[in-house]
C-alpha positions in Angstrom: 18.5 -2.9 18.4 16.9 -4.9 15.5 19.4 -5.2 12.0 18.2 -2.3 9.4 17.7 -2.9 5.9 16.8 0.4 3.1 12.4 0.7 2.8 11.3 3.2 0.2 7.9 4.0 -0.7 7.7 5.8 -4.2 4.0 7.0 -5.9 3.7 8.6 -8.9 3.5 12.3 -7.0 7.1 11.7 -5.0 9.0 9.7 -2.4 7.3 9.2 0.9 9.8 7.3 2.4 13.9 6.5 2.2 14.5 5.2 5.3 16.6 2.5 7.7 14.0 0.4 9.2 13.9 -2.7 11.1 10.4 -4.0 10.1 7.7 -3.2 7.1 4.2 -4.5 6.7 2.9 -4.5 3.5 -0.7 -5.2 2.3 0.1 -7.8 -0.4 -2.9 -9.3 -2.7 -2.6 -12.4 -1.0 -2.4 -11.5 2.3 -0.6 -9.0 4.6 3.3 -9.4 4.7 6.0 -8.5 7.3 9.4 -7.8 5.5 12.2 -7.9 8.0 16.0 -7.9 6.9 17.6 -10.5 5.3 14.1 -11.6 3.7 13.8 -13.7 0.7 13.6 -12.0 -2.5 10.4 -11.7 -3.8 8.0 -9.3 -5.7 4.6 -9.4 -4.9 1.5 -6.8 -5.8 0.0 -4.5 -3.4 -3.7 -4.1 -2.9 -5.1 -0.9 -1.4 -4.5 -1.1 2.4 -2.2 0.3 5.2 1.2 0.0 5.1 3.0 0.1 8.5 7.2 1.1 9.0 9.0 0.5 12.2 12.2 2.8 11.8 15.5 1.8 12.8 14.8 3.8 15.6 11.7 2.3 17.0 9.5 4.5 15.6 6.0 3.6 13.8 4.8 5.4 10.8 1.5 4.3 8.7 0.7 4.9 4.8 -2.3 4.5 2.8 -1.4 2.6 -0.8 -3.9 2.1 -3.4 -2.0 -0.5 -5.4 1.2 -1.1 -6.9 4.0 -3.8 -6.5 7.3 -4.3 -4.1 10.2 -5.9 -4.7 12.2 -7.4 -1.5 15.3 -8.1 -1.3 18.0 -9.6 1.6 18.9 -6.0 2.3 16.1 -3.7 0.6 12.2 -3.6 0.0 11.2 -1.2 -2.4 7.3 -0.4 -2.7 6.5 1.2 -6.0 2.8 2.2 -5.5 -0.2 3.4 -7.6 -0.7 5.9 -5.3 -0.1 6.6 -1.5 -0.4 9.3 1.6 0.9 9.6 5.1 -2.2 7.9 7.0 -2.7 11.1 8.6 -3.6 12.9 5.5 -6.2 10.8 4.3 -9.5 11.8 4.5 -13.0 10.4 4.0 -13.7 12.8 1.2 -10.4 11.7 0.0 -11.1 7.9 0.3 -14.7 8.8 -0.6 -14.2 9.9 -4.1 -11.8 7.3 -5.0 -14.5 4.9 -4.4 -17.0 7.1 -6.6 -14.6 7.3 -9.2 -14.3 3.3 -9.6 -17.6 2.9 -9.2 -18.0 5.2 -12.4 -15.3 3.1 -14.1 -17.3 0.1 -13.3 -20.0 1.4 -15.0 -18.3 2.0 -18.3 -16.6 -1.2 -18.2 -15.9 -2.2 -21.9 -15.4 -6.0 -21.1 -15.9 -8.3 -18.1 -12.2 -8.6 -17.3 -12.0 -5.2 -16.7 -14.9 -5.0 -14.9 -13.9 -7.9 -12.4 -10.4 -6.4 -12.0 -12.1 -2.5 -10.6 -15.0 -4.9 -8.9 -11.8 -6.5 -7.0 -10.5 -3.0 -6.5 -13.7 -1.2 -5.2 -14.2 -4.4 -2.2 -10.8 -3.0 -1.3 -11.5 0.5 -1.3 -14.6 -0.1 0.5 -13.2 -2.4 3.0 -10.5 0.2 3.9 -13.0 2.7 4.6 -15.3 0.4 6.4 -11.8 -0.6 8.6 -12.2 3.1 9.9 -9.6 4.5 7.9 -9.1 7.2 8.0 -9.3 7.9 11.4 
């Protein structure tokens, strides 16, 4: 059996996971990341993707995050994210109005930084729902 370390997942709406796990992947702005114990510690941000959690027990559980950050530690990762859902709960109505939503923020824009950063954003949104999520 692979050595443990503590994963949480924490939104804004509640916990989604406290767990023993053996492995996380994490879909970190500059790439995905797997987080296994004893990593170095690092914080890195989180750009909307799928998050994947191999329990202590073997087990494989997925997640949906639309942003946020995690902080990784020799024994702990924590990912604090903008938002997030089992992957089985999201749907394309779901994933679909997001994407309407930003596109509206786009469009109200009240400078070209901001505009870039929700540009960035809606690629991602779109990419996640052109990767077949969900589904």
């Amino acid at each position: 059996m692979a050595e443990a370390f503590t994963f949480e997942l924490v939104s804004p709406e509640r916990l989604l996971v406290s767990e023993k796990v053996s492995e996380v992947v994490i879909p970190a702005t500059l790439g995905e990341m797997t987080v296994l114990v004893n990593h170095a510690p690092t914080m890195t941000t989180i750009k909307p993707g799928v998050v994947s959690v191999k329990l202590a027990s073997g087990q494989v559980n997925k997640y949906v995050v639309f942003g946020g950050f995690a902080d990784i530690l020799p024994t702990s990762c924590t990912l604090l994210a903008e938002s997030a859902v089992p992957a089985t709960e999201l749907t394309t109505d779901t994933l679909q109005k997001r994407i309407e939503h930003v596109q509206n923020q786009i469009n109200n824009a009240q400078n070209d930084e901001h505009k870039t950063k929700l540009e960035q954003f809606l690629s991602e949104l779109t990419h996640l729902h052109g990767a077949g999520f969900p589904g």
